[in-house]
DOGUFI-833746 format. One record per residue (C-alpha): x, y negated, z; residue in three letters; residue number from 0. Coordinates in Angstrom, 2 decimals, decimal comma, padded with zeros to 5 digits. Layout:
REM DOGUFI-833746
{east->X&north->Y&up->Z&aa->ALA&i->NUM} $
...
//
This chain:
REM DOGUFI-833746
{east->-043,18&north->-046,29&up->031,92&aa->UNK&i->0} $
{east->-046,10&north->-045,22&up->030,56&aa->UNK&i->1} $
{east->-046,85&north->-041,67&up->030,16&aa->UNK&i->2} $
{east->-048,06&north->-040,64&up->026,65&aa->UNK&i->3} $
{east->-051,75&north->-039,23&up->026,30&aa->UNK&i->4} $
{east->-052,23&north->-035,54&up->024,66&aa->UNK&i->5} $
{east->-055,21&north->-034,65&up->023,11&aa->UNK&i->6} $
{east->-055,68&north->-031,29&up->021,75&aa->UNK&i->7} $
{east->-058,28&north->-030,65&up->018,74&aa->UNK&i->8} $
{east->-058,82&north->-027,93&up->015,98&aa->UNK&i->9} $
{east->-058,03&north->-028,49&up->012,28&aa->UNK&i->10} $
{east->-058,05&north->-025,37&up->009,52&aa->UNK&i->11} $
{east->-057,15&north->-022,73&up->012,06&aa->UNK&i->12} $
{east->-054,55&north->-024,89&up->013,42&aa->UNK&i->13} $
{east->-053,63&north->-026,16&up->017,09&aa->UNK&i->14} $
{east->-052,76&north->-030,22&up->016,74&aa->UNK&i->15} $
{east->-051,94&north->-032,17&up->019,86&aa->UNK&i->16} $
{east->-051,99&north->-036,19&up->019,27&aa->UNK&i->17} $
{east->-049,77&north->-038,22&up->020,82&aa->UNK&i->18} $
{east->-050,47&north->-041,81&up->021,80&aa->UNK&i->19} $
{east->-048,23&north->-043,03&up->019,35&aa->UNK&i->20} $
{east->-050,26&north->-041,12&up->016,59&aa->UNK&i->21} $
{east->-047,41&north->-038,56&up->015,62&aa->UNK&i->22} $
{east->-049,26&north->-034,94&up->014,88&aa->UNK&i->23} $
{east->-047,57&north->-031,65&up->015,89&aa->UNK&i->24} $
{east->-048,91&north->-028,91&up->014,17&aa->UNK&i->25} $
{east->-049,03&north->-025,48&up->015,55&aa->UNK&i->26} $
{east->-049,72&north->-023,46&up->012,29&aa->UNK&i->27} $
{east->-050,42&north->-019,99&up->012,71&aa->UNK&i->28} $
{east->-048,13&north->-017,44&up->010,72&aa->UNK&i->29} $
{east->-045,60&north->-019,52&up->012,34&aa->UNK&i->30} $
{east->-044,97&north->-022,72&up->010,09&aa->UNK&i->31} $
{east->-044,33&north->-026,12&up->011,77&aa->UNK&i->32} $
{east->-044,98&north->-029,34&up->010,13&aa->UNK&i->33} $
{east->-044,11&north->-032,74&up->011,50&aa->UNK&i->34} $
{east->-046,30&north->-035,50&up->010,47&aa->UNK&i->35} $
{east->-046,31&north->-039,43&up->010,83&aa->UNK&i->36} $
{east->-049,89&north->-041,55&up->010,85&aa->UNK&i->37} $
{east->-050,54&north->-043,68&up->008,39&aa->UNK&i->38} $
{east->-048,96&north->-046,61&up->010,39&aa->UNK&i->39} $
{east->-045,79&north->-044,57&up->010,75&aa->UNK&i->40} $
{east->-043,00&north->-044,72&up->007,76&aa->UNK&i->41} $
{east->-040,67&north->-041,41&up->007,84&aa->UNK&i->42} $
{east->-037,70&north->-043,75&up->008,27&aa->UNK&i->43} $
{east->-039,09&north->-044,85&up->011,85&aa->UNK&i->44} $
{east->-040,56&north->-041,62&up->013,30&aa->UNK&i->45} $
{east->-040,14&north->-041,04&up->016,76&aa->UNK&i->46} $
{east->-036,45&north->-040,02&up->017,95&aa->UNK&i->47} $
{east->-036,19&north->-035,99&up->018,79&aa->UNK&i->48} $
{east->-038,51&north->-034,90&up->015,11&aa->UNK&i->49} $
{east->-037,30&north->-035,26&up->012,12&aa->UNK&i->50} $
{east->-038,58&north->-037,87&up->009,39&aa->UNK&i->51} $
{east->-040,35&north->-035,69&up->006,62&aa->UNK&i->52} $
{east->-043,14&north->-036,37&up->004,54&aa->UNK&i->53} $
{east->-046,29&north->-034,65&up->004,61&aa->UNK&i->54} $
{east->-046,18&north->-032,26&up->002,04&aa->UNK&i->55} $
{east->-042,81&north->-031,01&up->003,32&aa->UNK&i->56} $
{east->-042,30&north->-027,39&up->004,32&aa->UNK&i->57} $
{east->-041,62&north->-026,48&up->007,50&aa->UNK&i->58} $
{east->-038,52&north->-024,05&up->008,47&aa->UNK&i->59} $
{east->-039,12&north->-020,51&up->007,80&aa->UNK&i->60} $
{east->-039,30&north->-017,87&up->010,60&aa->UNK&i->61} $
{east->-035,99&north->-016,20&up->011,00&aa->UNK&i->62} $
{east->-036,59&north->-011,92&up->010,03&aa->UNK&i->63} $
{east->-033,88&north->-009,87&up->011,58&aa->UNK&i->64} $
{east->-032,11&north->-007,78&up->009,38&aa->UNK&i->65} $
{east->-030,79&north->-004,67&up->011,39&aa->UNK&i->66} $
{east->-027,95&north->-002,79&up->010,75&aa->UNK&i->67} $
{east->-028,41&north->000,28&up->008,56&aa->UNK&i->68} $
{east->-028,08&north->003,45&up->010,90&aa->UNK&i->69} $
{east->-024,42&north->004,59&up->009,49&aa->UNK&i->70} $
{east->-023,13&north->000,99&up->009,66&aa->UNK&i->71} $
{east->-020,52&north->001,86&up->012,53&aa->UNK&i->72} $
{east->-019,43&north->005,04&up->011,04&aa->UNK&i->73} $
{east->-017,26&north->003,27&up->008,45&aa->UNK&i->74} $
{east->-015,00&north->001,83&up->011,76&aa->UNK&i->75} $
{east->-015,09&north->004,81&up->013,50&aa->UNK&i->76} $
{east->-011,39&north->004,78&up->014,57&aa->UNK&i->77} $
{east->-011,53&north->008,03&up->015,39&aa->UNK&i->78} $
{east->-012,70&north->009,51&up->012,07&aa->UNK&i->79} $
{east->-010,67&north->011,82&up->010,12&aa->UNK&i->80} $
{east->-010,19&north->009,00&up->007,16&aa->UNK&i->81} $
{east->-008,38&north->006,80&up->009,91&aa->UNK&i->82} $
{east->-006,33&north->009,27&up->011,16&aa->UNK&i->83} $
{east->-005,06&north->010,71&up->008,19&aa->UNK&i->84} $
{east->-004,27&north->007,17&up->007,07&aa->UNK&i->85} $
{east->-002,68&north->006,09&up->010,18&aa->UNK&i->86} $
{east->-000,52&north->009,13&up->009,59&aa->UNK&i->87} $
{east->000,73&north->008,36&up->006,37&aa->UNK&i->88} $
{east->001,61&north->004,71&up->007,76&aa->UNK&i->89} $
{east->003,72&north->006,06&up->010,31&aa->UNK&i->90} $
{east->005,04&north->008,39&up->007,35&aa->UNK&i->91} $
{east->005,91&north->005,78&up->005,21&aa->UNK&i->92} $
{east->007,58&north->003,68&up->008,30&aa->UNK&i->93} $
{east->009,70&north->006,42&up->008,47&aa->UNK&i->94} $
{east->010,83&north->006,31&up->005,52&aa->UNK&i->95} $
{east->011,45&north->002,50&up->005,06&aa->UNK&i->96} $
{east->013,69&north->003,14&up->008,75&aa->UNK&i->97} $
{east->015,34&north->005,35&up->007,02&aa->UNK&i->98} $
{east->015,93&north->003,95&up->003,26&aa->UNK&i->99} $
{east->017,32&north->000,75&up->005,45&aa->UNK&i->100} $
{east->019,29&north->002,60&up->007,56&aa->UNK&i->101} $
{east->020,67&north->004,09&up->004,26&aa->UNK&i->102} $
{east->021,22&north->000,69&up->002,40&aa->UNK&i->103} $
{east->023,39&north->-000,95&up->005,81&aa->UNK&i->104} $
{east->025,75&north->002,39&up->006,01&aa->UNK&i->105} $
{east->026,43&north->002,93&up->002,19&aa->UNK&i->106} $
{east->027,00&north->-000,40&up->000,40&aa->UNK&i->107} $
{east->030,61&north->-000,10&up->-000,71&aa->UNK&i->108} $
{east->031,26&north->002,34&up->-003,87&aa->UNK&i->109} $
{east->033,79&north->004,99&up->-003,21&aa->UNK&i->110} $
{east->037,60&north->004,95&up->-004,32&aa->UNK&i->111} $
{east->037,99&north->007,09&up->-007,16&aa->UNK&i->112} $
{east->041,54&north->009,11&up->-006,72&aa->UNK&i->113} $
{east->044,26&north->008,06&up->-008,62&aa->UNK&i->114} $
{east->044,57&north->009,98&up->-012,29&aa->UNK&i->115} $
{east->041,15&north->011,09&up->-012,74&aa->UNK&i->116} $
{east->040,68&north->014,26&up->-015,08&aa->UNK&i->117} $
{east->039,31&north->013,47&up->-018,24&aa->UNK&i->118} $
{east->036,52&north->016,62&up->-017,30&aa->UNK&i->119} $
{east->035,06&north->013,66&up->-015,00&aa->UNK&i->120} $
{east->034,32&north->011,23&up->-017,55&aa->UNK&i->121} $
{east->031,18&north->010,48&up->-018,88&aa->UNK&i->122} $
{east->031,63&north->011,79&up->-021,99&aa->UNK&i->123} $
{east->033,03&north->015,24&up->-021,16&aa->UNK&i->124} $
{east->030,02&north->015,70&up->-018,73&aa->UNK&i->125} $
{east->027,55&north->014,62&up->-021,47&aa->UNK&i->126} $
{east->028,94&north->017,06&up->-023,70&aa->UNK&i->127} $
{east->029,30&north->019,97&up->-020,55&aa->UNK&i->128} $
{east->025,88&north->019,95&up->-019,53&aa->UNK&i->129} $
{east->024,20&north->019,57&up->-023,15&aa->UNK&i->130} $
{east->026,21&north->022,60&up->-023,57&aa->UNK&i->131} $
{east->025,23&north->024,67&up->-020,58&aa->UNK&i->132} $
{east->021,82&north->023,91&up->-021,12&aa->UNK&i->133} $
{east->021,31&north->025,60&up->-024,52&aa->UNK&i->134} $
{east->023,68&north->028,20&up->-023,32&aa->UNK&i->135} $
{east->021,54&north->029,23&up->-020,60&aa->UNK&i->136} $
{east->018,55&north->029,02&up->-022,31&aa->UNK&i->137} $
{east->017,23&north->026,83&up->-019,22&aa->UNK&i->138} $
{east->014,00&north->024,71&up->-019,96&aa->UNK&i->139} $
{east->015,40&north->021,63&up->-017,85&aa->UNK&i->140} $
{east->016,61&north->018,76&up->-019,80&aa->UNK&i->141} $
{east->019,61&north->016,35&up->-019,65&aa->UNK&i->142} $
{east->018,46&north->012,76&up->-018,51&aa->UNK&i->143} $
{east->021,47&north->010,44&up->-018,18&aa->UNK&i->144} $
{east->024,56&north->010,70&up->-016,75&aa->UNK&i->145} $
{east->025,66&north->007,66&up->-014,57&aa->UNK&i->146} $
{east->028,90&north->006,85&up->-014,26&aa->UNK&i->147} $
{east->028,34&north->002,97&up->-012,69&aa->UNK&i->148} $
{east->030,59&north->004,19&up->-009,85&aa->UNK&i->149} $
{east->032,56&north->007,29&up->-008,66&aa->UNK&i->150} $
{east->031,57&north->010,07&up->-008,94&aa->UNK&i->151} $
{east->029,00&north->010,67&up->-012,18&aa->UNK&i->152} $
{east->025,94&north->012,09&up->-011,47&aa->UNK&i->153} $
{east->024,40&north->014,25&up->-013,82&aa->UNK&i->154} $
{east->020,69&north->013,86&up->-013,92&aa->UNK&i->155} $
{east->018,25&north->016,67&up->-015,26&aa->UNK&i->156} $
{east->014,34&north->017,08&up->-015,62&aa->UNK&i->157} $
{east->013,04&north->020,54&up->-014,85&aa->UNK&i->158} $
{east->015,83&north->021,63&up->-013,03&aa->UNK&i->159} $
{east->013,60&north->023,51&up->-010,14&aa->UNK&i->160} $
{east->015,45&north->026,22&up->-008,28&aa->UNK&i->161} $
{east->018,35&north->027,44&up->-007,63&aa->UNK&i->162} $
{east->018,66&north->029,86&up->-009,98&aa->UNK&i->163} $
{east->018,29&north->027,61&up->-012,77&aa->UNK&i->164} $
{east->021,86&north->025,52&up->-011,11&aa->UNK&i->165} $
{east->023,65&north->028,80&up->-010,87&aa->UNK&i->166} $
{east->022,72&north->029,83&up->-014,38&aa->UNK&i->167} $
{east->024,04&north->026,47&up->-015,61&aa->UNK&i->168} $
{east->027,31&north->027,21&up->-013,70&aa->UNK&i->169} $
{east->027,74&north->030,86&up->-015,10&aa->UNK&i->170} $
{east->027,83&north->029,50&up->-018,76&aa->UNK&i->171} $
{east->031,21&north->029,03&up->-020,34&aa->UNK&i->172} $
{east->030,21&north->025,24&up->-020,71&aa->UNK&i->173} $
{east->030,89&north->024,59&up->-016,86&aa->UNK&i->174} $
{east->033,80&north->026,84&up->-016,72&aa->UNK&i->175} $
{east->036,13&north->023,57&up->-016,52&aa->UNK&i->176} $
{east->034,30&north->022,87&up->-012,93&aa->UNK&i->177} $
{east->034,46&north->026,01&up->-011,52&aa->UNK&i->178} $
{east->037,21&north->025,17&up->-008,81&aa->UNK&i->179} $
{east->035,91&north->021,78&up->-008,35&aa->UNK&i->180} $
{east->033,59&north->020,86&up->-005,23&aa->UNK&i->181} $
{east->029,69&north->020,36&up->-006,69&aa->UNK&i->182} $
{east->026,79&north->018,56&up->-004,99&aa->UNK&i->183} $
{east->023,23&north->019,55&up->-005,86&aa->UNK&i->184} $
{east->020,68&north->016,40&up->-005,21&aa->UNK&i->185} $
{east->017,07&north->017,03&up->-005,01&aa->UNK&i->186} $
{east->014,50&north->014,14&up->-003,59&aa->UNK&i->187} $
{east->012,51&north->017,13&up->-002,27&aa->UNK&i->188} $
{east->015,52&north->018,65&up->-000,28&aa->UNK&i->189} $
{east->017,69&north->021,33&up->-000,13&aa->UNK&i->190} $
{east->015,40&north->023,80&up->-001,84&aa->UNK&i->191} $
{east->014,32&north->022,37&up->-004,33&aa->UNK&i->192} $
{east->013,53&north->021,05&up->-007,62&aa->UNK&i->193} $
{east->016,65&north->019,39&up->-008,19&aa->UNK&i->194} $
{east->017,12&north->016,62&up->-009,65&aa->UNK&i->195} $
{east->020,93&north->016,03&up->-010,41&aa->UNK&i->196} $
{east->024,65&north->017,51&up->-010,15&aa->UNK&i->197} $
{east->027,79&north->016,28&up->-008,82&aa->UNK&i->198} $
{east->031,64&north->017,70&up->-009,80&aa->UNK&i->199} $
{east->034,16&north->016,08&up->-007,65&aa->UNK&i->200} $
{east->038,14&north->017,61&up->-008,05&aa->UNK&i->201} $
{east->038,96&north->019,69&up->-005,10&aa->UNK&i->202} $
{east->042,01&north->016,72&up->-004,03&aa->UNK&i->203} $
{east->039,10&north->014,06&up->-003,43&aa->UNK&i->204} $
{east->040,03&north->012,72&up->-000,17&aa->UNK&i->205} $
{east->036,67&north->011,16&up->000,97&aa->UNK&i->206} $
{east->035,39&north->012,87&up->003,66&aa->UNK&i->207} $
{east->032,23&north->015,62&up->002,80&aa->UNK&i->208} $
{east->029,19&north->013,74&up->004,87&aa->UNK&i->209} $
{east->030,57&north->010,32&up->003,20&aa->UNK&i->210} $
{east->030,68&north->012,00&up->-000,03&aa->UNK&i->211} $
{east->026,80&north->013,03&up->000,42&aa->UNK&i->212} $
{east->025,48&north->010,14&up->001,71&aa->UNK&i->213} $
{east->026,78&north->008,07&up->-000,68&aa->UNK&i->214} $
{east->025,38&north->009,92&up->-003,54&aa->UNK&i->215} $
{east->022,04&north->010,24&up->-001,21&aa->UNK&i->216} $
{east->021,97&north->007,16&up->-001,46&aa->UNK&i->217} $
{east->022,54&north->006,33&up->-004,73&aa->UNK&i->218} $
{east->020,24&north->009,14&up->-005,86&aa->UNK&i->219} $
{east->017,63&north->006,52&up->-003,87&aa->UNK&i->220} $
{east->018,74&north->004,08&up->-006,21&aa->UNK&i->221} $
{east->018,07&north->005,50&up->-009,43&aa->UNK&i->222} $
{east->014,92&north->007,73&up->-008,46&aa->UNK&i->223} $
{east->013,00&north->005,98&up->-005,37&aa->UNK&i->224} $
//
């Protein structure tokens, strides 16, 4: 096989090297290439390994490196404060899903009212109790619904925030009727406070105290997630 000649030369600042089979390489400086074919060479049968382009075609561009911006990182940082407060709010909210589930598999059957009912337990009665007890103790919480889908009715309020404004709805005359009876407070925010609904069950109710208060826990879930 014969071994192809190279012949340097000097054209317009450029390095060329000609082959024997008349193909030009151009070594342009500011980094351009450009692939030619002689006159006796068509682009579609240029030489395999360099691709067939006419003569006035551009070469490919030099490649500029773009670096990264100095704080680039710092939005990843795992240990930034942004990461861990979210990450603690995930685990928060896990929590609470565990917990809301947990809720849902133990309390899915409606409690057994007792057998004759007092008429104080009915919706209307407690519509008409609390409206009452409201304007009689001057409080600034509101009556929202009562729901009475299932035993007991809850009584929902807005604005009912401590626990002074529950025991001044219980010192009225209105809720006189429930004063013997056994009354739940529900609050999403807990025990202390603000409320946002009351329970009267009669003292004979035979469900058991924690059943009683989960299942309005849960059902207080239900209407107010």
């Amino acid at each position: 096989m014969k071994t192809p000649s190279l012949r340097p030369f000097l054209a317009g600042g450029a390095v060329g090297l000609i082959l024997g089979g008349g193909v030009i390489y151009w070594a342009v400086p500011h980094g351009r290439e450009r692939v030619s074919s002689s006159p006796e060479t068509s682009p579609e049968r240029a030489p395999i390994g360099l691709p067939a382009t006419g003569t006035d075609a551009p070469g490919p561009s030099p490649v500029s490196p773009h670096p990264l911006p100095p704080d680039a990182h710092a939005a990843v940082d795992t240990a930034s404060p942004q990461i861990a407060k979210l990450r603690a709010r995930i685990d928060e909210l896990d929590r609470q899903l565990a917990s809301a589930k947990a809720d849902l598999a133990s309390n899915t059957a409606p409690l057994t009212p007792p057998d004759a009912l007092p008429e104080r337990f009915s919706q209307s009665a407690l519509v008409a109790a609390a409206t009452s007890a409201l304007r009689e103790s001057g409080s600034k919480a509101e009556l929202s619904t009562v729901d009475c889908t299932e035993y007991p009715c809850i009584v929902y309020f807005r604005g009912l925030s401590t626990q002074a404004d529950v025991d001044a709805l219980k010192r009225t005359a209105a809720y006189q009727p429930y004063a013997s009876d056994h009354s739940y407070t529900l609050g999403r925010s807990g025990p202390d406070g603000p409320y946002d609904a009351m329970v009267e069950i009669p003292r004979s109710d035979p469900h058991p105290r924690n059943e009683m208060g989960d299942r309005l826990k849960f059902r207080l879930g239900q209407m107010l997630p």
